[in-house]
C-alpha positions in Angstrom: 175.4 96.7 87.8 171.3 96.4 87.8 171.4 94.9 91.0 173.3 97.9 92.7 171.6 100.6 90.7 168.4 98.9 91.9 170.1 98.6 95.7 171.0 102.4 95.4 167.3 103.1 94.4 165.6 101.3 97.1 167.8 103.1 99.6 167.7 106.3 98.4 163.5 106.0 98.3 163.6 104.7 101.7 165.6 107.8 102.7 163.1 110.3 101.3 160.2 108.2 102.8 161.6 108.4 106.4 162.8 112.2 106.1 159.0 112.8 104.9 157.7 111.0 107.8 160.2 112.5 110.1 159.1 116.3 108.7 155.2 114.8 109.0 155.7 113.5 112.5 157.6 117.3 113.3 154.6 119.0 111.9 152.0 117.6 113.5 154.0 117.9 117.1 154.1 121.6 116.7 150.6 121.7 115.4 149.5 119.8 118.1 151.6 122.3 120.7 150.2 125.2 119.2 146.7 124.1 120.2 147.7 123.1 123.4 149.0 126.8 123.7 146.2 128.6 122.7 144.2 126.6 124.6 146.5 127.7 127.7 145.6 131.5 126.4 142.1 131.1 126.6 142.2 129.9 130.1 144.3 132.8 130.9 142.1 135.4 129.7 142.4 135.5 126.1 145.2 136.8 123.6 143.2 140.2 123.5 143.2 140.9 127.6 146.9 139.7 127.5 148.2 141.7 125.0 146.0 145.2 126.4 148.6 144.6 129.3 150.7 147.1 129.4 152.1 147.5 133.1 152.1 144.9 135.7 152.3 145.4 139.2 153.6 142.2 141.5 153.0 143.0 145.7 154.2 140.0 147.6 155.6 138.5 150.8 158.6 136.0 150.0 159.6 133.6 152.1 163.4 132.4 150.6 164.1 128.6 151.8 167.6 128.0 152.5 169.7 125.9 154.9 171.0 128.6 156.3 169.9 132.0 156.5 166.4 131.4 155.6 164.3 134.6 155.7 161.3 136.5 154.6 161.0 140.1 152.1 158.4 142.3 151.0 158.7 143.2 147.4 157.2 144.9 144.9 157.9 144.6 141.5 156.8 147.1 138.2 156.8 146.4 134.7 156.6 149.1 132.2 156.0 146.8 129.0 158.5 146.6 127.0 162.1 147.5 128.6 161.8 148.7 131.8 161.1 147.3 135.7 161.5 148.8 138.6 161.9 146.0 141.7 161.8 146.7 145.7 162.7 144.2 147.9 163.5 144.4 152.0 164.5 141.8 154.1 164.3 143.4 157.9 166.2 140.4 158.9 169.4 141.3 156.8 171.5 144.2 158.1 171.7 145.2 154.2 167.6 145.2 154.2 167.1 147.0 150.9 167.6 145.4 147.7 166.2 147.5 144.3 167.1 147.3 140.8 165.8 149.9 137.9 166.1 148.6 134.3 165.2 150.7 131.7 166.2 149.4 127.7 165.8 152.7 126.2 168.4 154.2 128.6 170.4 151.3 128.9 170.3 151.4 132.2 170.6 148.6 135.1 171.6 149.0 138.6 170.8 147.6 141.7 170.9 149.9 145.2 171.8 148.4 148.5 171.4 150.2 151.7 172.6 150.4 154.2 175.6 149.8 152.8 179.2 149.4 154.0 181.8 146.6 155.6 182.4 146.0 151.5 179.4 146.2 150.5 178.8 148.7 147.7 175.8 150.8 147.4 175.8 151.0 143.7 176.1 148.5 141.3 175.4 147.3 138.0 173.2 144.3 137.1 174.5 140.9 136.2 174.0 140.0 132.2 171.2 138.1 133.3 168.9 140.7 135.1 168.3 141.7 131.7 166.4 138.5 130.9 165.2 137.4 134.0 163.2 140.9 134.5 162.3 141.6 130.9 161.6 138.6 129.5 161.6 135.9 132.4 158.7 137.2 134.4 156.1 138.3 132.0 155.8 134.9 130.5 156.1 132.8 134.1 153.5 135.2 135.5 151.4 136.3 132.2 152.2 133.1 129.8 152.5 135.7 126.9 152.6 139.7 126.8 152.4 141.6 123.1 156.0 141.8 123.6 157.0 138.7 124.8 155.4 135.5 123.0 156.8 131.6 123.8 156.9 129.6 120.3 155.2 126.1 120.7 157.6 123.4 119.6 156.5 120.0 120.7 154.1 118.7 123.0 154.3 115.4 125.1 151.7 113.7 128.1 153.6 113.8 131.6 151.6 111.8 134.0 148.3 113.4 134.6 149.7 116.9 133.1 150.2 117.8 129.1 153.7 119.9 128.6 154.2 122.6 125.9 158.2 123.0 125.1 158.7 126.4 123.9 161.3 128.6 123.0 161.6 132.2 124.2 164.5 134.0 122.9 167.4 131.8 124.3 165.6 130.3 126.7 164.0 126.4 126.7 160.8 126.9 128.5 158.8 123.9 129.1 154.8 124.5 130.2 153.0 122.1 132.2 149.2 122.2 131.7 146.5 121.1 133.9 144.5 118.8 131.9 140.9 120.3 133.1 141.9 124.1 134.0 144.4 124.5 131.4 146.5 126.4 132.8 150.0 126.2 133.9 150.6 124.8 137.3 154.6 124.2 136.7 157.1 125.5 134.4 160.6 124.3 133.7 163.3 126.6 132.7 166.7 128.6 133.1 167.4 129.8 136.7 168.7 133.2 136.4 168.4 134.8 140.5 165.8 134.8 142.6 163.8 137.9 143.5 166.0 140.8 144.7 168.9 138.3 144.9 171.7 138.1 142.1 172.8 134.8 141.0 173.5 134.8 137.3 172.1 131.5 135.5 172.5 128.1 138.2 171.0 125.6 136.0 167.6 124.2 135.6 165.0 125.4 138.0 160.6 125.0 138.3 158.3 127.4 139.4 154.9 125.5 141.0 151.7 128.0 139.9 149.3 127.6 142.5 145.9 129.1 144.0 144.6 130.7 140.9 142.6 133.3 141.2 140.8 136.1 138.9 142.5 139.1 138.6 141.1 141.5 136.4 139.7 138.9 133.8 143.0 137.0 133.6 143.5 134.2 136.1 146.5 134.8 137.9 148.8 132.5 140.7 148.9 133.9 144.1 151.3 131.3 145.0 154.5 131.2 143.1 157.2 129.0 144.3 160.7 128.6 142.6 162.9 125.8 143.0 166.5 124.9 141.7 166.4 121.7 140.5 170.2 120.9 140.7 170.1 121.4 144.3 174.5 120.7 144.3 174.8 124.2 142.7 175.3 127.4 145.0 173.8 130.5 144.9 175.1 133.9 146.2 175.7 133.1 149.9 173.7 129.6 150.3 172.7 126.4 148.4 168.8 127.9 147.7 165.9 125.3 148.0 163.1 127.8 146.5 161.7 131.4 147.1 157.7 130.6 148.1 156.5 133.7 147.3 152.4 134.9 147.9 151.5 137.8 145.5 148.9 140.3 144.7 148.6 141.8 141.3 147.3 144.9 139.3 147.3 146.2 135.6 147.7 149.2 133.7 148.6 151.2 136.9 149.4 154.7 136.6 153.3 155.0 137.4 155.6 157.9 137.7 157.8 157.6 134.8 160.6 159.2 136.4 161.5 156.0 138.8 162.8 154.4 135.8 165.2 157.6 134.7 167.7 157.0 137.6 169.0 154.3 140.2 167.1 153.6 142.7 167.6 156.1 146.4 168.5 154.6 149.6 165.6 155.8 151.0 163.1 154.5 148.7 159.7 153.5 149.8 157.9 150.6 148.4 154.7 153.1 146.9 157.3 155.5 145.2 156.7 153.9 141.8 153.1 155.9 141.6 152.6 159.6 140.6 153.0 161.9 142.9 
């Protein structure tokens, strides 16, 4: 009896001692993410220039990489911080050339115009679930890293080759944060593939987006080379199997926008300028 009461004992200390080094070991991963990340801020710009972000303005020539059908757009893309975006896209090579979605939280609204429309195609439609997300909460973080709205929890960190990795959570979503180890900053992320600019997909598995050619915009330091690539290249998107979207962007904050472009669908006949006041 004092031999198993003793037994019981020792394993029952030796369980405490390795869920207190397992908590220890937890803590001082997130700890050690967390300075990572803020680390990642400061390269960026700081918390304080993030967060004074209140509209971002994406212009950019996209060049989408499939085996088939491979073509080129012109976007541009508006974020009203929080809830709303309003996205252009034409693809001259497309006979439906036009692609634009309005979201707007407050309203509840989400649709996506195609023109010109017809053989089946309809000019109207609603978003898929995942516009929501991918829009609202996918973009800001990939192209800002953190917005006052949206903010990536640090979880664990790990060493991948010559890069460190932040795993975070946003939300839902997994998001995993490659750092360069001199700059800082993010040159890949790892995370949920929801559609690729101005082209509905719904979520296709993993995907990475490179962050290249950094430049300073405004005192943050911004990518004008974003590419996107679905990692499980055996799923389909819409239409093709999609190696990447290569996309070369230009960037402005705190624009003055007409507030009405986010009230109703997009028009048929919108023009790429018609977020601004008129």
């Amino acid at each position: 009896m004092t031999a198993a009461l003793c037994l019981l004992a020792a394993l029952a200390f030796t369980h405490a001692a390795s869920a207190q080094a397992t908590a220890q070991s937890g803590d001082a991963e997130r700890e050690r993410a967390k300075a990572l990340w803020e680390e990642a801020v400061r390269a960026k710009g700081g918390r304080e220039r993030l967060r004074s972000i209140k509209s971002l303005l994406i212009t950019s020539t996209i060049y989408e990489r499939a085996p088939v059908n491979s073509n080129t757009k012109d976007a541009v893309r508006l974020y009203a911080m929080p809830g709303r975006a309003w996205v252009y896209t034409r693809t001259p090579e497309f006979h439906v050339s036009l692609d634009a979605t309005v979201l707007n939280t407050g309203r509840k609204l989400c649709t996506v115009t195609l023109a010109p429309a017809g053989s089946g195609v309809p000019s109207l439609s609603p978003c898929l679930a995942e516009t929501w997300t991918q829009y609202l909460i996918q973009d800001p973080f990939i192209y800002l890293l953190e917005t006052e709205w949206v903010r990536p929890v640090p979880l664990r960190a790990r060493a991948e080759g010559k890069l460190d990795v932040v795993e975070t959570e946003v939300g839902n979503l997994r998001v995993d944060f490659y750092l360069h180890r001199k700059t800082r900053l993010p040159v890949r992320i790892v995370t949920e593939w929801l559609g690729g600019i101005g082209r509905g997909t719904g979520s296709l598995g993993p995907m990475e987006v490179l962050l290249e050619d950094y430049a300073d915009v405004e005192g943050v330091r911004m990518p004008r080379r974003v590419t996107r690539r679905l990692l499980n290249s055996e799923r389909l998107s819409v239409g093709d199997p999609l190696s990447g979207d290569e996309e070369r962007a230009r960037y402005r904050f705190n624009v003055a926008y007409d507030p009405a472009v986010f009230e109703r669908p997009v028009p048929k006949d919108v023009k790429p300028d018609d977020w601004s006041p008129r």
